[in-house]
C-alpha atoms as a printed R data frame, in Angstrom:
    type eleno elety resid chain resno       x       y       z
1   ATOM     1    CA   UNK     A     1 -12.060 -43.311  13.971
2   ATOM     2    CA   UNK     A     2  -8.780 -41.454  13.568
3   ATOM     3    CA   UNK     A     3  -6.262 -42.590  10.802
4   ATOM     4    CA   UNK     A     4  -2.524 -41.719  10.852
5   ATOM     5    CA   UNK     A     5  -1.464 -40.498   7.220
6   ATOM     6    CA   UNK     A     6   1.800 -38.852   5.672
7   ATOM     7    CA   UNK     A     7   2.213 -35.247   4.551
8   ATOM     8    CA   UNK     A     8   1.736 -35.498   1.229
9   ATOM     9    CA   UNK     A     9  -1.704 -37.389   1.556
10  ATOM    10    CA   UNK     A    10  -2.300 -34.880   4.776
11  ATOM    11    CA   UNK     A    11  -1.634 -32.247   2.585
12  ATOM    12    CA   UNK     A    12  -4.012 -33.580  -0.341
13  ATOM    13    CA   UNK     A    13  -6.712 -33.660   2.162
14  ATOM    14    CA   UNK     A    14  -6.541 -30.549   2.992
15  ATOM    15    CA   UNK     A    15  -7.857 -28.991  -0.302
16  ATOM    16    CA   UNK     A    16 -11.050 -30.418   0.947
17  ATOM    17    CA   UNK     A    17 -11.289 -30.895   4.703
18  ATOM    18    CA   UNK     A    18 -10.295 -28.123   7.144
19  ATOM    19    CA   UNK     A    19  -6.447 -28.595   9.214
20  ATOM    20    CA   UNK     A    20  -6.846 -28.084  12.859
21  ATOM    21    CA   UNK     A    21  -3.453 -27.003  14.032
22  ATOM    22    CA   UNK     A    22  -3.625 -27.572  17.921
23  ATOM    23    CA   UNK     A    23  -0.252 -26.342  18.986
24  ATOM    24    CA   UNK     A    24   0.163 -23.589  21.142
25  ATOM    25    CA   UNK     A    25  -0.412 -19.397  19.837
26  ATOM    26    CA   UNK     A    26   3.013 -18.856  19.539
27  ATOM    27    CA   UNK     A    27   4.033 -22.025  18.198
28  ATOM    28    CA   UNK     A    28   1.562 -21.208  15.380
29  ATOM    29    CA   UNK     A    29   2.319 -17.628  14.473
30  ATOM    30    CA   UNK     A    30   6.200 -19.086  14.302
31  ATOM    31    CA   UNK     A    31   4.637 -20.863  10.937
32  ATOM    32    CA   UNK     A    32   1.911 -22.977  10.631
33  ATOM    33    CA   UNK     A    33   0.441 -24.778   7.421
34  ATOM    34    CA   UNK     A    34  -1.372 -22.613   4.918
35  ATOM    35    CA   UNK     A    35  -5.337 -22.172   6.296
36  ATOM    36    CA   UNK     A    36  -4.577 -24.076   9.165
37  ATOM    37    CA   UNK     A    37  -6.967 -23.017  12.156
38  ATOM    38    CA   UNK     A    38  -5.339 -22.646  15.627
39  ATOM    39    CA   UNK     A    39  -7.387 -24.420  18.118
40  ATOM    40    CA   UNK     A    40  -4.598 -24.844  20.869
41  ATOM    41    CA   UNK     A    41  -4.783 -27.639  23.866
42  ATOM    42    CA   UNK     A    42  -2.559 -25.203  25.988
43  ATOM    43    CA   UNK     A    43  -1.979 -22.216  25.176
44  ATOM    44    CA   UNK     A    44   1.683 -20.772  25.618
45  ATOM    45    CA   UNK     A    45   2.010 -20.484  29.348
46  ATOM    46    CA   UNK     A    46   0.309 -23.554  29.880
47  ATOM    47    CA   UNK     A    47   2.408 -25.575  27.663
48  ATOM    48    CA   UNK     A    48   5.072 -23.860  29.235
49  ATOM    49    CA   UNK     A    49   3.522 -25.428  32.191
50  ATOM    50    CA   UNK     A    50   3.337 -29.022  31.112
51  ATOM    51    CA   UNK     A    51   6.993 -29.106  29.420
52  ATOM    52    CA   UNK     A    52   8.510 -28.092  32.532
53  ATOM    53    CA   UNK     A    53   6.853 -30.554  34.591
54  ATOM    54    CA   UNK     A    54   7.786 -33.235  32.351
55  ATOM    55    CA   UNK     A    55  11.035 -32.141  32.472
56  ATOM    56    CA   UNK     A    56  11.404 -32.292  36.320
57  ATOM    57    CA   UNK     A    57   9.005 -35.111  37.113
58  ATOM    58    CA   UNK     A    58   8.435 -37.268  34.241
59  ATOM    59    CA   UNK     A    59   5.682 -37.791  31.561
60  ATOM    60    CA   UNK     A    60   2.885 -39.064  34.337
61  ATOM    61    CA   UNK     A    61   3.416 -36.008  36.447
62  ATOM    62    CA   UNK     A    62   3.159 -33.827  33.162
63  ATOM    63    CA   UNK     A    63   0.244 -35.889  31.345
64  ATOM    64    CA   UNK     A    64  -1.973 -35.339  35.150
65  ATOM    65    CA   UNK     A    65  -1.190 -32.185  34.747
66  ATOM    66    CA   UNK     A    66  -2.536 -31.758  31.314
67  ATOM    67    CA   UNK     A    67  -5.522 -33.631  31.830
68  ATOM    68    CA   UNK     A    68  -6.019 -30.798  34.644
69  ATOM    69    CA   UNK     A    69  -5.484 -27.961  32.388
70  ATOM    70    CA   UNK     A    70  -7.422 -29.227  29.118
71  ATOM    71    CA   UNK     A    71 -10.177 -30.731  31.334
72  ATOM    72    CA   UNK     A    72 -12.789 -27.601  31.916
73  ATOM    73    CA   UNK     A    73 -11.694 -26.884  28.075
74  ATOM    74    CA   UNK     A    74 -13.407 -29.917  26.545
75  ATOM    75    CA   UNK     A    75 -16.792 -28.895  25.826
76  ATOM    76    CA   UNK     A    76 -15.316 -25.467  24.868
77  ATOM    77    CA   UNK     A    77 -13.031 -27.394  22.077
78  ATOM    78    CA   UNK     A    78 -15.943 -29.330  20.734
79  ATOM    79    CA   UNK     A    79 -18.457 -26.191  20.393
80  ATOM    80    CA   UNK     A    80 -15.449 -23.984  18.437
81  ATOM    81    CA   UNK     A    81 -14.978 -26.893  16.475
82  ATOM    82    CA   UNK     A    82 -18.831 -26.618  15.318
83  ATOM    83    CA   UNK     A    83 -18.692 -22.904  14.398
84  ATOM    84    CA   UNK     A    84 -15.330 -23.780  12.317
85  ATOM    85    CA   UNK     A    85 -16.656 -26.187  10.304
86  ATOM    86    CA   UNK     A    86 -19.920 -28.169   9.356
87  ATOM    87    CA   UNK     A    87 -18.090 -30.511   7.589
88  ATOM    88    CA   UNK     A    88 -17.630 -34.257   9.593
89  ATOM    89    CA   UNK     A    89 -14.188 -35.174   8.438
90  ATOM    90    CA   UNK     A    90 -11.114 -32.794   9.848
91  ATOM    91    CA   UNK     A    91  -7.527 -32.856   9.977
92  ATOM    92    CA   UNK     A    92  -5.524 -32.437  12.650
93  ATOM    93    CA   UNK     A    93  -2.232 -32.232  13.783
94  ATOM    94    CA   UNK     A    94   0.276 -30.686  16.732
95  ATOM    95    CA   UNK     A    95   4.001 -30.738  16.945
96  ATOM    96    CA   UNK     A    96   5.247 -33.830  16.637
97  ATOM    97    CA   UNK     A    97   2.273 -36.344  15.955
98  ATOM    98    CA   UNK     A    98   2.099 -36.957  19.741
99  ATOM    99    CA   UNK     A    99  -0.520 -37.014  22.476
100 ATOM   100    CA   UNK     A   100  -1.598 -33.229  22.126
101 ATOM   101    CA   UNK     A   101  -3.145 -34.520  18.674
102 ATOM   102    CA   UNK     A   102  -3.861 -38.034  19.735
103 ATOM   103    CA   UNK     A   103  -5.684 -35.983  22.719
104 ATOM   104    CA   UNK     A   104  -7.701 -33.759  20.508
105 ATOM   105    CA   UNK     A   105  -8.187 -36.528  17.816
106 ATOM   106    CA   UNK     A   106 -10.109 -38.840  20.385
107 ATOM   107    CA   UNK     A   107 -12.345 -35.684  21.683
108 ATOM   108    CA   UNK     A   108 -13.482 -35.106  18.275
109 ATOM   109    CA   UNK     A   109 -14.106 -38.443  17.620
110 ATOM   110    CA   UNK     A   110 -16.236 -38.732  20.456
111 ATOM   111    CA   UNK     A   111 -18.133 -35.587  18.822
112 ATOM   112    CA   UNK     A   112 -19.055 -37.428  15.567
113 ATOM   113    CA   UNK     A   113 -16.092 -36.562  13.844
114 ATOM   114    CA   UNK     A   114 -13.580 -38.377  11.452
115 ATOM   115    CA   UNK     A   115 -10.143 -37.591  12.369
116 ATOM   116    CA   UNK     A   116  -6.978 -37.671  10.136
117 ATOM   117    CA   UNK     A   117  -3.691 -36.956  11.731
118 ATOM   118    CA   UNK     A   118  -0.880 -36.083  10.694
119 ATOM   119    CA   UNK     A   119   2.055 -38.728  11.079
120 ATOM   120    CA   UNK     A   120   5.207 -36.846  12.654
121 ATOM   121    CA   UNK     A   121   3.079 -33.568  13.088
122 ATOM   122    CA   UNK     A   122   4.019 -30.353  11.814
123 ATOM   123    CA   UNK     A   123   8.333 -31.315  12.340
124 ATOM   124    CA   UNK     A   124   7.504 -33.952   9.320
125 ATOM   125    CA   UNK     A   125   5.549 -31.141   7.264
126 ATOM   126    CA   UNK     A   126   8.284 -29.005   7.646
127 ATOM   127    CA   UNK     A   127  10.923 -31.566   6.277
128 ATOM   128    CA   UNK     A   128   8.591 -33.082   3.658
129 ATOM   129    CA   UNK     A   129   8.637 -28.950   2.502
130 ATOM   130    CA   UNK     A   130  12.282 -28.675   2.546
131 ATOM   131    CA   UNK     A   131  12.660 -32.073   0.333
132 ATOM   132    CA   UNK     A   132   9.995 -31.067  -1.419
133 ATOM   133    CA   UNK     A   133  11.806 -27.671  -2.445
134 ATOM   134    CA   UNK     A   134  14.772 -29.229  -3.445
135 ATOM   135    CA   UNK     A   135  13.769 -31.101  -6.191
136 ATOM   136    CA   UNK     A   136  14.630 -29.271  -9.803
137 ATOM   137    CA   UNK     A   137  12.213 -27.715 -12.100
138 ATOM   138    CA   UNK     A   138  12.618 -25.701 -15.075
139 ATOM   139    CA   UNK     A   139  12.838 -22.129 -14.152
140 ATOM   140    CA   UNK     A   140  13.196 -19.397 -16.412
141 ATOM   141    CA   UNK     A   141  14.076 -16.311 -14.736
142 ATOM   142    CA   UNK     A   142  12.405 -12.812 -15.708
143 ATOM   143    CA   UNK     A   143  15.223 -10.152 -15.300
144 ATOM   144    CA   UNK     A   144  15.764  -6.542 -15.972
145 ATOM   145    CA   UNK     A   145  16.619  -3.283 -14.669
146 ATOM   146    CA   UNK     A   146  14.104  -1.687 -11.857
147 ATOM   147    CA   UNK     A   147  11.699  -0.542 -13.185
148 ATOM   148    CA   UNK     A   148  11.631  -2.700 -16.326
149 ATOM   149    CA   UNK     A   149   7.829  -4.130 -15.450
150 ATOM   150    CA   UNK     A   150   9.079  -7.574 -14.683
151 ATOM   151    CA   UNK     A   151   5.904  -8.279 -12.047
152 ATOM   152    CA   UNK     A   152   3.652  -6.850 -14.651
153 ATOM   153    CA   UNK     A   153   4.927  -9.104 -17.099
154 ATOM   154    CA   UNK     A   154   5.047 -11.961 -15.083
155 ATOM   155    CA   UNK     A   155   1.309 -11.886 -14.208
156 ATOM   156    CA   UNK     A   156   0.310 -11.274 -18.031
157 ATOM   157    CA   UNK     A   157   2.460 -14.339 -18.281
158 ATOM   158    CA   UNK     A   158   0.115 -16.254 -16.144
159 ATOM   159    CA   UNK     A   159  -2.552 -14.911 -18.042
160 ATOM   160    CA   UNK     A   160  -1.463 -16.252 -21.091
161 ATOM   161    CA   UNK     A   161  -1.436 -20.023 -19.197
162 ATOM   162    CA   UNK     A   162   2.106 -19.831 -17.786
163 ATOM   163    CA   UNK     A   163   3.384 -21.250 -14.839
164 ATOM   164    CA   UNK     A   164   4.518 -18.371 -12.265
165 ATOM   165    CA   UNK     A   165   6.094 -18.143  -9.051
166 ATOM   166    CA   UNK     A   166   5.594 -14.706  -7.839
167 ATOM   167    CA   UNK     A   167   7.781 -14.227  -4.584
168 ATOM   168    CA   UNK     A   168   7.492 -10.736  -4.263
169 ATOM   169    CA   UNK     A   169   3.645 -11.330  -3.433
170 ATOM   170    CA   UNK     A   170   4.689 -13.964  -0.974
171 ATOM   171    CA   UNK     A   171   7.024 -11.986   0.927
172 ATOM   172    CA   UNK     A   172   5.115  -9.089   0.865
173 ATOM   173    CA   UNK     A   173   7.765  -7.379  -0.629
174 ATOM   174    CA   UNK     A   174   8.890  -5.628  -3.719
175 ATOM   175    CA   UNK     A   175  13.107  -6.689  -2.829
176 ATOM   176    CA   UNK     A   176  14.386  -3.100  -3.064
177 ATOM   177    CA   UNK     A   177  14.419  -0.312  -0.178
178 ATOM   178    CA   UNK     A   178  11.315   0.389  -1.526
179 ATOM   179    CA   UNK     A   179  10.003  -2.428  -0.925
180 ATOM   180    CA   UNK     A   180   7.938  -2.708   1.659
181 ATOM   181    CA   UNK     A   181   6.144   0.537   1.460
182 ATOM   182    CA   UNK     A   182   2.420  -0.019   0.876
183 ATOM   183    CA   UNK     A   183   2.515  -3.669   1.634
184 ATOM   184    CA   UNK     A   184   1.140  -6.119   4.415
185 ATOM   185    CA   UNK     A   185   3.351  -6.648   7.072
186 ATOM   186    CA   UNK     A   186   5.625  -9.408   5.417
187 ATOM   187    CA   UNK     A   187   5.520 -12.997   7.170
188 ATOM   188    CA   UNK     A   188   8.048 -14.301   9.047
189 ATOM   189    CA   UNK     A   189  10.768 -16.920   7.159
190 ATOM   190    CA   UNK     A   190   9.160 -20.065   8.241
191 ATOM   191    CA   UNK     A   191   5.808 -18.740   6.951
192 ATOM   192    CA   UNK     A   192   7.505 -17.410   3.965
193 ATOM   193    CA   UNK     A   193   8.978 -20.972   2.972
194 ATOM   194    CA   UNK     A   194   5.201 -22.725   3.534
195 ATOM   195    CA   UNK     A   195   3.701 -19.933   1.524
196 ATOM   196    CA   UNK     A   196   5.868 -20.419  -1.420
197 ATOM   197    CA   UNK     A   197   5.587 -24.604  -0.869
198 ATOM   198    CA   UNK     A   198   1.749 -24.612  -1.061
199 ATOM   199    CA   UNK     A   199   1.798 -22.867  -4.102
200 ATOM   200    CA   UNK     A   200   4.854 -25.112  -5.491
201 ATOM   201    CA   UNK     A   201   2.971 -27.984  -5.039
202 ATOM   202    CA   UNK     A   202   0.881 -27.035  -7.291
203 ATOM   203    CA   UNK     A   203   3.449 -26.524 -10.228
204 ATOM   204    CA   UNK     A   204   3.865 -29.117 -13.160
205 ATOM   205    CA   UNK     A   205   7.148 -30.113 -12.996
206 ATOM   206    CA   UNK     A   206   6.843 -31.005 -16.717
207 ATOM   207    CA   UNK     A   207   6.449 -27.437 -17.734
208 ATOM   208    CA   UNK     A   208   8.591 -24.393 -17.120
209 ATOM   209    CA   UNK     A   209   8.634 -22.304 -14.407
210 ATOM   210    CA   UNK     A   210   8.612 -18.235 -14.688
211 ATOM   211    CA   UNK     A   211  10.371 -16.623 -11.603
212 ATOM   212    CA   UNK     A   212  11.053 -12.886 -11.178
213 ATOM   213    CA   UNK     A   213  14.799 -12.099 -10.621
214 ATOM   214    CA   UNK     A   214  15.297 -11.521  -7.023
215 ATOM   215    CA   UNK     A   215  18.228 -11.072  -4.754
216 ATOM   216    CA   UNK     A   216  18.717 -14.056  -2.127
217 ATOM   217    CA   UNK     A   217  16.981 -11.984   0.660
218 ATOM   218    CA   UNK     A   218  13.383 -10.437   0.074
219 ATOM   219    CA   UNK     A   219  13.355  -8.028   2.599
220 ATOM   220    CA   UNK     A   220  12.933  -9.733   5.619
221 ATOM   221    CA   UNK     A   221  12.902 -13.045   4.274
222 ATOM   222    CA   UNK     A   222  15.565 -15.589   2.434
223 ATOM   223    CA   UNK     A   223  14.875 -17.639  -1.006
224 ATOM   224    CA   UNK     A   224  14.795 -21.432   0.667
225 ATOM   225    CA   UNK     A   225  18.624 -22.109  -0.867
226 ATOM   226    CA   UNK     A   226  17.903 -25.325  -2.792
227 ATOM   227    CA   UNK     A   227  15.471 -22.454  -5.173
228 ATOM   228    CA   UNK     A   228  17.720 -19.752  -4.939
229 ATOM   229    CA   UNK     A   229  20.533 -22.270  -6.558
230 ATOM   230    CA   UNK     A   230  18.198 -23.731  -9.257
231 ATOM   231    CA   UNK     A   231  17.429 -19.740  -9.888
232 ATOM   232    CA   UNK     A   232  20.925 -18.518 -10.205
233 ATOM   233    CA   UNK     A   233  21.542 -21.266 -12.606
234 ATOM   234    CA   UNK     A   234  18.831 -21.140 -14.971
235 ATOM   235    CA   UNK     A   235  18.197 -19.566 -18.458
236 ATOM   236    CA   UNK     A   236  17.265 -15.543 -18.171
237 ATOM   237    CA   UNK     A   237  15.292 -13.817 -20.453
238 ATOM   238    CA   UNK     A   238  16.224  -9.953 -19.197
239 ATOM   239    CA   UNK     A   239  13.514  -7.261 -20.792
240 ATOM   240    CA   UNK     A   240  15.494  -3.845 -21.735
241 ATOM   241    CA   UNK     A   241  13.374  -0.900 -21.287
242 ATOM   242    CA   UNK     A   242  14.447   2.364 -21.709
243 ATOM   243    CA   UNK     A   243  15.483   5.065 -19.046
244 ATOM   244    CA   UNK     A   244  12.374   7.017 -19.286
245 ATOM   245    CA   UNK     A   245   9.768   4.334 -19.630
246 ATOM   246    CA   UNK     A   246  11.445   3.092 -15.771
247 ATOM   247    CA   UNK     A   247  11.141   6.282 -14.467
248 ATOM   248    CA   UNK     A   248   7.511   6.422 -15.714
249 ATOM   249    CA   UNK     A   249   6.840   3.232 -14.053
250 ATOM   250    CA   UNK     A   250   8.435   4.563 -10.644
251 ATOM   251    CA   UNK     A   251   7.151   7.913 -10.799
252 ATOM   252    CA   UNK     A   252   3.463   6.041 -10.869
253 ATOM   253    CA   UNK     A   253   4.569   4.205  -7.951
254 ATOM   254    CA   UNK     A   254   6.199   7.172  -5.706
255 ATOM   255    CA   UNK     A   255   3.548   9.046  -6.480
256 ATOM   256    CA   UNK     A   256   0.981   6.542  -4.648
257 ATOM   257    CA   UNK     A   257   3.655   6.381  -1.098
258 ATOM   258    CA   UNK     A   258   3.669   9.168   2.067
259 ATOM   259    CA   UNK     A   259   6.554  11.962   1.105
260 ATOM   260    CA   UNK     A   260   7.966  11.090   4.585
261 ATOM   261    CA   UNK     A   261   7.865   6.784   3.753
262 ATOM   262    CA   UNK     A   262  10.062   7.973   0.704
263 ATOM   263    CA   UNK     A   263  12.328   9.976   2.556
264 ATOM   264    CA   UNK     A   264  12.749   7.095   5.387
265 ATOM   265    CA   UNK     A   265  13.709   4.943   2.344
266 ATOM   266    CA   UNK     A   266  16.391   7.630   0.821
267 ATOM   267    CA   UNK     A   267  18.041   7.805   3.814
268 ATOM   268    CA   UNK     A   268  18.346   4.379   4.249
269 ATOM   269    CA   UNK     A   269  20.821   4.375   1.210
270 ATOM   270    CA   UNK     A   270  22.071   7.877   1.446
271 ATOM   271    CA   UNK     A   271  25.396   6.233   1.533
272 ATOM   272    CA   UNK     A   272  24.831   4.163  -1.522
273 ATOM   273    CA   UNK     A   273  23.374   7.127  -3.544
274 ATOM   274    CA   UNK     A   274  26.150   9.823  -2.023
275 ATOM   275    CA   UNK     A   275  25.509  12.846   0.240
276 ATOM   276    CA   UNK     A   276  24.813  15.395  -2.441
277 ATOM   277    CA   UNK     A   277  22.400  13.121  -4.292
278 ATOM   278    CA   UNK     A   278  20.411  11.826  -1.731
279 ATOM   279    CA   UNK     A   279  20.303  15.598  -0.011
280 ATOM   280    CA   UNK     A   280  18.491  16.320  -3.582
281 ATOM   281    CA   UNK     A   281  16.603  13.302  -3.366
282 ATOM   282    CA   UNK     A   282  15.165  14.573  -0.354
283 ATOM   283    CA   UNK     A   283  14.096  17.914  -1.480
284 ATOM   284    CA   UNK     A   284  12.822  16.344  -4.748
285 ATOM   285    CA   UNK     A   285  10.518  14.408  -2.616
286 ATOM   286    CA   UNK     A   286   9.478  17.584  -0.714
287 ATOM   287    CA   UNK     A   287   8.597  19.624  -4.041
288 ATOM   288    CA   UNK     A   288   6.605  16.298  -5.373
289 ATOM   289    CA   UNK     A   289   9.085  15.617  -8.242
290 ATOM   290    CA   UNK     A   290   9.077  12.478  -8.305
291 ATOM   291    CA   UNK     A   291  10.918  12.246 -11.558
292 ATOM   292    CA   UNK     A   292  14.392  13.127 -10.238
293 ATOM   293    CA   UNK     A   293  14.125  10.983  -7.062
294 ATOM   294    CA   UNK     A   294  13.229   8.369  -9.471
295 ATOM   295    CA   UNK     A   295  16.219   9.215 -11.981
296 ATOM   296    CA   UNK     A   296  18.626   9.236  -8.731
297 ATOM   297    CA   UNK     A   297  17.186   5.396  -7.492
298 ATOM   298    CA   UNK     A   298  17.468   4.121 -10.444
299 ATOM   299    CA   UNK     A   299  21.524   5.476 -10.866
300 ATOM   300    CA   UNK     A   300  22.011   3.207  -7.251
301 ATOM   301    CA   UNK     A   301  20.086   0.471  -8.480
302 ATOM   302    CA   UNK     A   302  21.346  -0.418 -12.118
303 ATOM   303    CA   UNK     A   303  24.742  -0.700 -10.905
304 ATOM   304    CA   UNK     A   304  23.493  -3.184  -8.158
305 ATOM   305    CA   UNK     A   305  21.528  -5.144 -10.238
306 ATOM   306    CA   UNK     A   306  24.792  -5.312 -12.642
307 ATOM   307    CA   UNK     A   307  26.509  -6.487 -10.087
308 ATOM   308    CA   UNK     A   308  24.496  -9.310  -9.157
309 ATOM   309    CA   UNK     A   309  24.716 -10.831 -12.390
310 ATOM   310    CA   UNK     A   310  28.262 -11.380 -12.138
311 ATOM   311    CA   UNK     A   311  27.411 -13.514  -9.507
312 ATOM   312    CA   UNK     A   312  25.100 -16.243 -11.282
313 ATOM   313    CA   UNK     A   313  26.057 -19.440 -12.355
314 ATOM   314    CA   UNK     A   314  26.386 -20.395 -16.002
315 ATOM   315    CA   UNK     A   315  24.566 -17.371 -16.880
316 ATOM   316    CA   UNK     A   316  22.770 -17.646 -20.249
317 ATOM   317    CA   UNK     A   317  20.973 -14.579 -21.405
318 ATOM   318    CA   UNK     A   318  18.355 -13.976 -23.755
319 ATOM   319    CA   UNK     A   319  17.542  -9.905 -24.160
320 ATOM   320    CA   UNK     A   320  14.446  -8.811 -25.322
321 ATOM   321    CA   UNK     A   321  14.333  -4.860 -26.139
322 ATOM   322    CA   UNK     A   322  10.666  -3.662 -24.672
323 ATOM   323    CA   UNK     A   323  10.001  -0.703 -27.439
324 ATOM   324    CA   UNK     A   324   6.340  -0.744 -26.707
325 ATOM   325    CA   UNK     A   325   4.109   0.813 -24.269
326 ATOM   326    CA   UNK     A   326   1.958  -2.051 -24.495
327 ATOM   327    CA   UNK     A   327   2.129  -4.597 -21.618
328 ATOM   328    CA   UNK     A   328   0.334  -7.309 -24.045
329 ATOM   329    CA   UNK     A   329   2.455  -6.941 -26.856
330 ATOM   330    CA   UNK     A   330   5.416  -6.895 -24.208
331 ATOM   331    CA   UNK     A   331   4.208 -10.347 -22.727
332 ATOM   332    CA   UNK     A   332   3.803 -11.868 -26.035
333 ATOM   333    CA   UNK     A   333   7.249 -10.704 -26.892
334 ATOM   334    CA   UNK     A   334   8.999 -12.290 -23.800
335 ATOM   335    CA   UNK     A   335   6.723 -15.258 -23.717
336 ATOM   336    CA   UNK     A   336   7.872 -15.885 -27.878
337 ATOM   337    CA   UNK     A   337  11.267 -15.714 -26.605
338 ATOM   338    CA   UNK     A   338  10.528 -18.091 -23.446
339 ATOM   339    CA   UNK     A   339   8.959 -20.825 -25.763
340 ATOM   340    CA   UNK     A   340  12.134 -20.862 -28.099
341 ATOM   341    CA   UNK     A   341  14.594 -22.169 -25.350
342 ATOM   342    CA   UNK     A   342  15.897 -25.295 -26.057
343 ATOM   343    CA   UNK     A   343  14.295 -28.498 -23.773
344 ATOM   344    CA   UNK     A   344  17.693 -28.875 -22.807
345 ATOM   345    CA   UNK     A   345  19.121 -25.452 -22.102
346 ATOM   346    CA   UNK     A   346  20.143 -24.658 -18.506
């Protein structure tokens, strides 16, 4: 027996029971729910197929022509649905809660299956995310010049029983020209936003928030706006570390990427850096001294990252000067100051 249930119960569900996504391959890879399995009723040209028809000829002509096309797949369905799961109860779900879910709901059922579908399909996931991501939550942002350790710190953070938001990780993406070497190919926006919701979710609104500072874009991908304007408005604590420990930190990381990545990445802000410099850059990279193409980034970035504090809101700043090597001590440092913001701070 299938049930009809909201996202937020849908999405409470699925913590236990697997989501069967059944739109088509491409409507999937355009962004799909987190661990949802793709077992499409048409795939792309056959949806293609059936949209067109109905279309031209009406919803019978299309739904005979469906029944056509899914028909020899039945069996097929049912026996994939076995090797993805032993469990008995599933979730399931297409585009807009409509008869390619009702479709697949009533096969399963007839295969001993309990079905739960989602109500609105994946269009009312994707608007229960966006409300969802607009509500406020205490943020406190983690800022500081490149190469300050801010993703170190914020993970010792969680360590220490924070609450973290790490969007770097979820974009796949360190933010800087930089940074996408050495990382999965990032996701694309829509995937992006249900990446970040499925681990908002999860967040007690009743207890702060730690979010690296990040430009609006990350890489590829944009901060959903309602986050980006909570982030631009809320309290920073910026960690100070001096020039050499950051060029430490980057020289560790250049180190680890192909000479000719590097180079790519130079001349992708030649401009920025100037001809001469980035012409030295270049050779730097060439002669493995990594130090000096380090000590040139870091000239183009600080002023950026100066910049873009002139354009936050209300900015309230709390500096903490990192003398120590010592990522612990660091963390406890920052999370001291973190814990001393007043409950009614910005």
């Amino acid at each position: 027996m299938k049930e009809q249930i909201l996202p937020e119960e849908f999405l409470k569900l699925s913590r236990t029971f697997p989501v069967i996504d059944v739109r088509s391959e491409k409507e999937y890879l355009s962004g799909h729910i987190p661990g949802a399995i793709n077992l499409p009723l048409f795939n792309d040209e056959e949806r293609a197929v059936v949209g067109t028809l109905f279309k031209n000829s009406g919803r019978d002509a299309s739904v005979l022509k469906g029944l056509e096309l899914a028909g020899p797949k039945l069996a097929d369905f049912v026996k994939k649905l076995h090797r993805i799961t032993l469990q008995k109860e599933i979730l399931v779900h297409c585009w807009r809660g409509g008869m390619r879910s009702a479709s697949m709901a009533w096969l399963f059922e007839q295969a001993g299956y309990k079905v739960f579908l989602l109500e609105g399909g994946y269009k009312a996931y994707r608007r229960f995310v966006r409300e969802k991501l607009s509500l406020p939550v205490k943020i406190i942002i983690l800022g500081g010049l490149t190469g300050s350790g801010k993703t170190e710190l914020l993970h010792l953070l969680e360590k220490e029983g924070e609450q973290i938001l790490d969007l770097e990780q979820l974009a796949s993406h360190k933010g800087s020209v930089f940074g996408g070497l050495r990382q999965p190919v990032q996701p694309c926006n829509e995937q992006f936003e249900n990446n970040l919701f499925s681990q908002w979710e999860l967040l007690d609104a009743s207890r702060p928030v730690w979010i690296e500072d990040e430009s609006r874009m990350i890489g590829n991908v944009g901060i959903p706006e309602p986050l980006f304007e909570q982030m631009i408005r809320a309290v920073m604590i910026k960690v100070e570390s001096s020039r050499e420990q950051r060029i430490r930190r980057l020289v560790n990381e250049y180190s680890e990427i192909e000479k000719q990545d590097l180079k790519d990445a130079i001349l992708k802000i030649s401009e920025k850096l100037g001809g001469t410099n980035a012409k030295t850059a270049l050779a730097a990279i060439d002669s493995g001294d990594y130090a000096t193409v380090a000590g040139l980034a870091l000239s183009h970035y600080d002023k950026s990252y100066t910049h873009s504090l002139l354009k936050r809101v209300n900015l309230v700043i709390h500096t903490i000067v990192l003398e120590s090597d010592d990522p612990l001590e660091n963390a406890k440092l920052v999370l001291n100051a973190g814990k001393s913001i007043p409950e009614n701070n910005p």
